[in-house]
N, C-alpha and C positions, 0 to 999 in steps of 0.2 A: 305699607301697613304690616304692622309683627302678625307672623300667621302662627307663633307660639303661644301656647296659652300658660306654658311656664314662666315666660320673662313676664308678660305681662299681668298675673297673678304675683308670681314674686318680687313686682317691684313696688307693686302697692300692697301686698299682704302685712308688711312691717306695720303700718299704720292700722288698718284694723286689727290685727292679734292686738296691738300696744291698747286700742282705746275701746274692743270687748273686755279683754283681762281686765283693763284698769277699771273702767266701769263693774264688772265683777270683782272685783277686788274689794269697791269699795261695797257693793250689794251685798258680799260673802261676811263683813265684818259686819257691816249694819243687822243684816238678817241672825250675824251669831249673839248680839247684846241682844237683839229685841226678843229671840226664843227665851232670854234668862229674866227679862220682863216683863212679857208676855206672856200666854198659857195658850195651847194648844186649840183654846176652843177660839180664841181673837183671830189667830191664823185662818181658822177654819171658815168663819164669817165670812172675811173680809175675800177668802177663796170662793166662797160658791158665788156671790156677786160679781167677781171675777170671771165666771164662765159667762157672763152676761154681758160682762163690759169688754171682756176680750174679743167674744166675736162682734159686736159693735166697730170695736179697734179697725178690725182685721178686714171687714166688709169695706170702711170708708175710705185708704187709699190706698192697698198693695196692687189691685190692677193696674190703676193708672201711673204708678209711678214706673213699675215696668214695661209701660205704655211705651213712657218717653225713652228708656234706656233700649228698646228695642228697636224705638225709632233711627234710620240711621243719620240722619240728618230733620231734627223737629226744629218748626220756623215756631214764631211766638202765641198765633191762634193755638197750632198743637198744642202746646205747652199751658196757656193759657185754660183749655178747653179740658183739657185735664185735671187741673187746679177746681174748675168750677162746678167737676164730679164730683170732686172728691168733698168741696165745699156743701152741695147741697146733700149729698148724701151725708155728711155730719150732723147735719141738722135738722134731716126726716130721723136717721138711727135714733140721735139722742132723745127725741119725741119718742120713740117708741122702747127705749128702753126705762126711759124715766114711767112708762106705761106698764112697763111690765113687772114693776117694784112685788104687788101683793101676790100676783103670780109666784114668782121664787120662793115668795114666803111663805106660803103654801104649800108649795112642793117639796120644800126642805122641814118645812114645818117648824121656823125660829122666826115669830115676828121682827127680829131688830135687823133682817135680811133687806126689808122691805125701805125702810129709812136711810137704811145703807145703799142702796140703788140709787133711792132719788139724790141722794149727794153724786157719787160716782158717775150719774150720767151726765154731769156737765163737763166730764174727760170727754166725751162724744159729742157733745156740743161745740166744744171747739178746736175739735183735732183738725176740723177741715183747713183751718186757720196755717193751718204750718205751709212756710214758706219751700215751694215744688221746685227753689229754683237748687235746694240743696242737690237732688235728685244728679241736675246735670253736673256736679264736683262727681259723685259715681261714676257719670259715663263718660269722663275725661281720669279716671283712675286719679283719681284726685282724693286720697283719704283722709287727708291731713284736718282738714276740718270736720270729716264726720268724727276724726279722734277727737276732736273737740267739742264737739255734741255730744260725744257718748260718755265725756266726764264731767260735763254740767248736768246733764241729764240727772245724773247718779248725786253729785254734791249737795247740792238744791233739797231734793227728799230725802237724804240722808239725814243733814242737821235738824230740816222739820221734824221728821218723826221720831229720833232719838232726844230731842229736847220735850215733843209732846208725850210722850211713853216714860219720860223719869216721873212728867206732871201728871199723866193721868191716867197713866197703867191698864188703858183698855184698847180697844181695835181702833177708836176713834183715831189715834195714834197713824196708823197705817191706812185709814181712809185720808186724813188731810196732808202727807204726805205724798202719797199719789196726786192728788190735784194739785196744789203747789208746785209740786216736780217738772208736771207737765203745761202746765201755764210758761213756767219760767224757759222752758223748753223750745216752745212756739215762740218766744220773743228771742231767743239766741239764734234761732235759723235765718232773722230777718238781720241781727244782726253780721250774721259770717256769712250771707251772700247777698248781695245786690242786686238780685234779681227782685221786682216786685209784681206780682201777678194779678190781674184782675180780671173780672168775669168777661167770659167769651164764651159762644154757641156753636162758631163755626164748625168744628174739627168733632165736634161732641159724638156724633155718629161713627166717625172712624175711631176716636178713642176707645169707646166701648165694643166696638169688632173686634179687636184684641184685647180687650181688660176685663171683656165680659166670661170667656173661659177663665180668664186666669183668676176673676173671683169666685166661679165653681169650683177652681182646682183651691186654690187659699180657702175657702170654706168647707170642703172636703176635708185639707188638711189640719184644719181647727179643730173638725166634728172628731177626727180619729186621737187628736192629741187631749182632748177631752171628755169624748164621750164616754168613759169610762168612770170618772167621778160622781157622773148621775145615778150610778150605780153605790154610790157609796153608805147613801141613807139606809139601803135595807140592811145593813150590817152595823149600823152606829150612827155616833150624835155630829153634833158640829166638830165635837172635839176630835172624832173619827178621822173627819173631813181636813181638819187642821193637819194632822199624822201624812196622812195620805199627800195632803198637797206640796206640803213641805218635804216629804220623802221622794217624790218625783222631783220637786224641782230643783233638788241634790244630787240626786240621781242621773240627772241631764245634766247636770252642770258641767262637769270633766269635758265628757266627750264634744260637748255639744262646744264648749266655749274655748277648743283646741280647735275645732275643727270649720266652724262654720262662718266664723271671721272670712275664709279663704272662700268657702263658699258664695260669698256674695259678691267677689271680684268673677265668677266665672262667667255671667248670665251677662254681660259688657265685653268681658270679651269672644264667649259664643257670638254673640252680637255681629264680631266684625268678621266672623267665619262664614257669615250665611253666604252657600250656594258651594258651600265647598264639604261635602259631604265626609271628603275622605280625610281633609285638616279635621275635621271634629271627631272622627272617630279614633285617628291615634291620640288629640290631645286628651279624649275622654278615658282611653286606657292609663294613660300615665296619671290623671288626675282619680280614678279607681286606684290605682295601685297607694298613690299619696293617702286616699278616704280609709283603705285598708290599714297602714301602717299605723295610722294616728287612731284612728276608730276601733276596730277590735280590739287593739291589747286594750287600751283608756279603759273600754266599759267591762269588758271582761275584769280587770284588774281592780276596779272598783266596786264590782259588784264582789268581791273576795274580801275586800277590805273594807267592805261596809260597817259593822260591827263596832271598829276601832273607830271609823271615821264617825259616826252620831256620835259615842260616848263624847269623844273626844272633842267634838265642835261642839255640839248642842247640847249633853249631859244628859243625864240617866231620864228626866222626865218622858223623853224624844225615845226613847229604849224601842214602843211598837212600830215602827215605821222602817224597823231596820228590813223585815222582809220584802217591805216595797223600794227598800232603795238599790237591795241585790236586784228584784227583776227588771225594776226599770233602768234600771244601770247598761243592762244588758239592752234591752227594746231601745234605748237610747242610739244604742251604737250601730243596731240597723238602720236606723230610723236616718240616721245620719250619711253611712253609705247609700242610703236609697238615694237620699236629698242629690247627691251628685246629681243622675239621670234626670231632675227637674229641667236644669240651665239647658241640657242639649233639645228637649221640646220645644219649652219655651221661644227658646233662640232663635229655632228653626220656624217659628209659627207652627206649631201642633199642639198647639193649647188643650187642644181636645182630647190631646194623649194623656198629656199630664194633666187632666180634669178626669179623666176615665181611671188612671192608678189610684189619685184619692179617694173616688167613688168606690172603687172596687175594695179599698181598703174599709171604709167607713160599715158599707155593706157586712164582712167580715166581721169585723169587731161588734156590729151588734147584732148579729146573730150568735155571735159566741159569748158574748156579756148576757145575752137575752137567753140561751140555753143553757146556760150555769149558773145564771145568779141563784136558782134555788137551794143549787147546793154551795154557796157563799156561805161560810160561819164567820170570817174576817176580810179584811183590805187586802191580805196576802194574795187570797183564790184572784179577785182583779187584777191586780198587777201582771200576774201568771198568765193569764189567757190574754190579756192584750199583750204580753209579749212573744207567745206563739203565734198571736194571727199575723201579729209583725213577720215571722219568716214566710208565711205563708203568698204573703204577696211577690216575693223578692221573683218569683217566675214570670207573673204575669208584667213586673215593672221589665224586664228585661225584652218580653215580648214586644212590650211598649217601647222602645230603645233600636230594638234591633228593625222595624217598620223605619226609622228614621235615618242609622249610618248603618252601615254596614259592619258591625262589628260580629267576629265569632262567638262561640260560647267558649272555646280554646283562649282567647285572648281575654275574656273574662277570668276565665280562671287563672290564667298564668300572672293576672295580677292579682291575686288574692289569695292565693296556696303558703306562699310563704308566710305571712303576717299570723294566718289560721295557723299554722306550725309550729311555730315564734310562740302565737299564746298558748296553744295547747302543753309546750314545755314550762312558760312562765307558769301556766293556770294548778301543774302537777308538784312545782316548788311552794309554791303557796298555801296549797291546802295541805301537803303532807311532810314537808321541809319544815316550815313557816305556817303553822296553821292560828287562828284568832284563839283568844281567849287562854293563853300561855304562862297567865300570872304577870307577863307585864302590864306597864301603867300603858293606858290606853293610845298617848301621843309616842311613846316610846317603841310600841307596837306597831305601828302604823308608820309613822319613818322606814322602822327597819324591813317590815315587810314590800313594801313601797319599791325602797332601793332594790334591797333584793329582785323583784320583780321587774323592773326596768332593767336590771344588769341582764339576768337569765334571758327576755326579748331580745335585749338587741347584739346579745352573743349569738343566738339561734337561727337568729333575720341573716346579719351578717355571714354564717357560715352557710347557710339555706342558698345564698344570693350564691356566696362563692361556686359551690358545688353545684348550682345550676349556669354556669359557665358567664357569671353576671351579665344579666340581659336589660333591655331597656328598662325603664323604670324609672321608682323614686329612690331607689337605691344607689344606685346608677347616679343619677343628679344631686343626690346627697353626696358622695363620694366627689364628684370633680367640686362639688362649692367649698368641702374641706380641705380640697390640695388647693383650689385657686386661694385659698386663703393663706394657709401656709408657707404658699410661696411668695406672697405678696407679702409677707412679713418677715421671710426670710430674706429677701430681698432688700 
């Protein structure tokens, strides 16, 4: 068994980077017609319904699937007994969210909220449906076919909603594209694996031993990546909501869709490290070090270039949401290094750990949402404060880490110093080299500062690495994967 979690991350990473990107790629292109279609406040709808539907999503099977990837060997009741959680809880959720349509609408105060639920919750109705057998291609690092889910996923609602948005130019556009999307969705997993799952009780009790934290810590994690939009109406209309949601979910985009492909190969291979304390805790330094290099310049770098990047994609309508894309740009890229320390909890069985970091988070953020929203005048003050209470945590997650391996606060650091240094030099060409708003054309602007910016990192990284005598790392294993290559072609 590889006790590396390099090789085996990197052998399967190729296929998830290829089928998020492309999946985002095609979401990046659809999302950039439909904002010149669309208006601000259709986004904005179809988003606050969205906080409803997504944690529905999110309750119905992320325990149980990491049930089975934790399991090291599940016979067919487990697997089964899994499947038939995740089943009925689709179909209590969906009952109760299709319940809670007037509620919303109330709360946000746009009756066409409330109609827009009762559609959307038959996404929750039959998510239970999807076939669990996908799950074990995961825990055989088998990505090949989740790249192939994650591009029909994407093609399917794309062509819906860009044919229904020439015809009928409102949000309904982007409601029957989601259900569509994901119907077709649920029939493709049955078609690419041959697993077929049917109802079983057996294992039910041990399934939920373990899926039962990990849905407190996955609904922790929902409440902090949301909680903060409920705050949105006392500053604005739907259209507000529109700005807001669309500027975060630009904002996460970069880092989040660089980095966290890789993240989902770690929690399988954690998996096969349990009982080995000390394997998880170097492979968690080098995989820190990797979180660093990709994660802080990414969001640092875009939250600089944010400016060019709305005009430039979305156009001048999209103009207010640019100060939501600088801060969550940045909160992005914590948020993304934290995610590392999930897989090593989890892995280990300390669900409880990583159920206690998102509590501890959630707690935070509405306490600090709830003692400034009075002095809220815009989306801006939001975005701000849920990005400080983001660092706020980063002590207590490591608290939470270091009860589990044994890792220093020295070996923390010696993986993260350089990258912070890297961007501190990119962050000072940018703003005072290179700064926005220069009189070029906005695409023009944004290439050049871009380039520049990734030149000045990885001159910085690289000479940082040298003069620190090149120590282990991602530096380090970037450096021998470009000689093995070179010699293998010089060869």
């Amino acid at each position: 068994m590889a006790k590396d979690l390099y090789g085996s991350v990197a052998r399967s990473s190729a296929w998830l980077i290829a089928g998020r990107w492309g999946s985002r790629v095609i979401g990046l292109v659809s999302t950039v017609i439909l904002a010149r279609l669309l208006a601000p406040d259709d986004f904005g709808l179809v988003a606050i319904a969205s906080l409803l539907i997504g944690f529905a999503d999110l309750l119905t099977q992320q325990g149980q699937r990491l049930a089975v990837l934790q399991k090291i060997d599940p016979d067919d009741d487990f697997i089964n007994s899994a499947w038939t959680i995740t089943l009925l809880t689709g179909i209590i959720l969906g009952a109760m969210v299709f319940a809670m349509g007037p509620v919303f609408a109330y709360y946000f105060a746009d009756p066409r909220v409330e109609l827009v639920i009762y559609v959307l919750s038959f996404r929750i109705f039959i998510l239970g449906f999807d076939n669990i057998g996908m799950t074990l291609y995961l825990k055989e690092f088998n990505f090949r076919t989740d790249f192939y889910l994650n591009i029909y996923e994407k093609i399917l609602p794309f062509i819906v909603t860009l044919t229904l948005a020439f015809y009928i130019r409102n949000y309904w556009a982007l409601v029957f594209g989601v259900i569509i999307g994901h119907a077709g969705a649920i029939v493709m997993t049955y078609v690419l694996h041959p697993y077929r799952p049917r109802l079983c009780f057996k294992r039910v009790s041990e399934v939920w031993s373990f899926s039962g934290w990990v849905l407190i810590e996955s609904v922790g994690h929902y409440f902090t990546m949301n909680v903060d939009r409920l705050f949105v109406p006392g500053v604005g209309s739907t259209s507000t909501m529109g700005h807001y949601h669309v500027g975060a979910e630009l904002a996460r985009m970069p880092t989040f869709e660089l980095f966290m492909p890789l993240n989902r190969a770690f929690f399988p291979a954690y998996s096969r490290l349990q009982g080995s304390a000390s394997e998880m805790a170097n492979n968690f330094v080098n995989i820190l070090s990797v979180a660093a290099i990709i994660c802080i310049p990414v969001s640092a770098g875009f939250a600089l270039v944010a400016g060019d990047a709305v005009q430039f994609i979305y156009g001048e309508k999209w103009i207010p949401m640019i100060p939501v894309v600088r801060w969550i740009s940045v909160n992005a890229g914590v948020l993304a290094v934290l995610s590392t320390f999930y897989p090593v909890l989890q892995a280990s069985n300390r669900t409880r750990l990583a159920a206690s970091i998102t509590f501890v988070h959630a707690v935070l953020l509405v306490a600090g949402l709830s003692l400034f929203h009075s002095s809220y005048n815009s989306i801006d003050g939001i975005a701000m404060t849920r990005t400080l209470i983001s660092f706020a945590v980063i002590p207590f997650a490591i608290y939470c880490l270091r009860r589990v391996i044994h890792v220093s606060l020295a070996q923390i650091f010696g993986a993260v110093w350089r990258p912070f240094l890297a961007t501190g030099a990119m962050s000072a060409v940018m703003l005072y080299v290179l700064p926005e708003y220069q009189g070029l054309a906005a695409g023009v602007s944004l290439a050049l500062r871009i380039t520049a910016g990734a030149a000045v990192f990885t001159l910085c990284l690289g000479l940082s690495w040298l003069l620190a005598g090149r120590p282990a790392g991602a530096e380090r294993a970037l450096t021998r994967l470009i000689n093995g290559r070179l010699v293998s072609k010089s060869g």
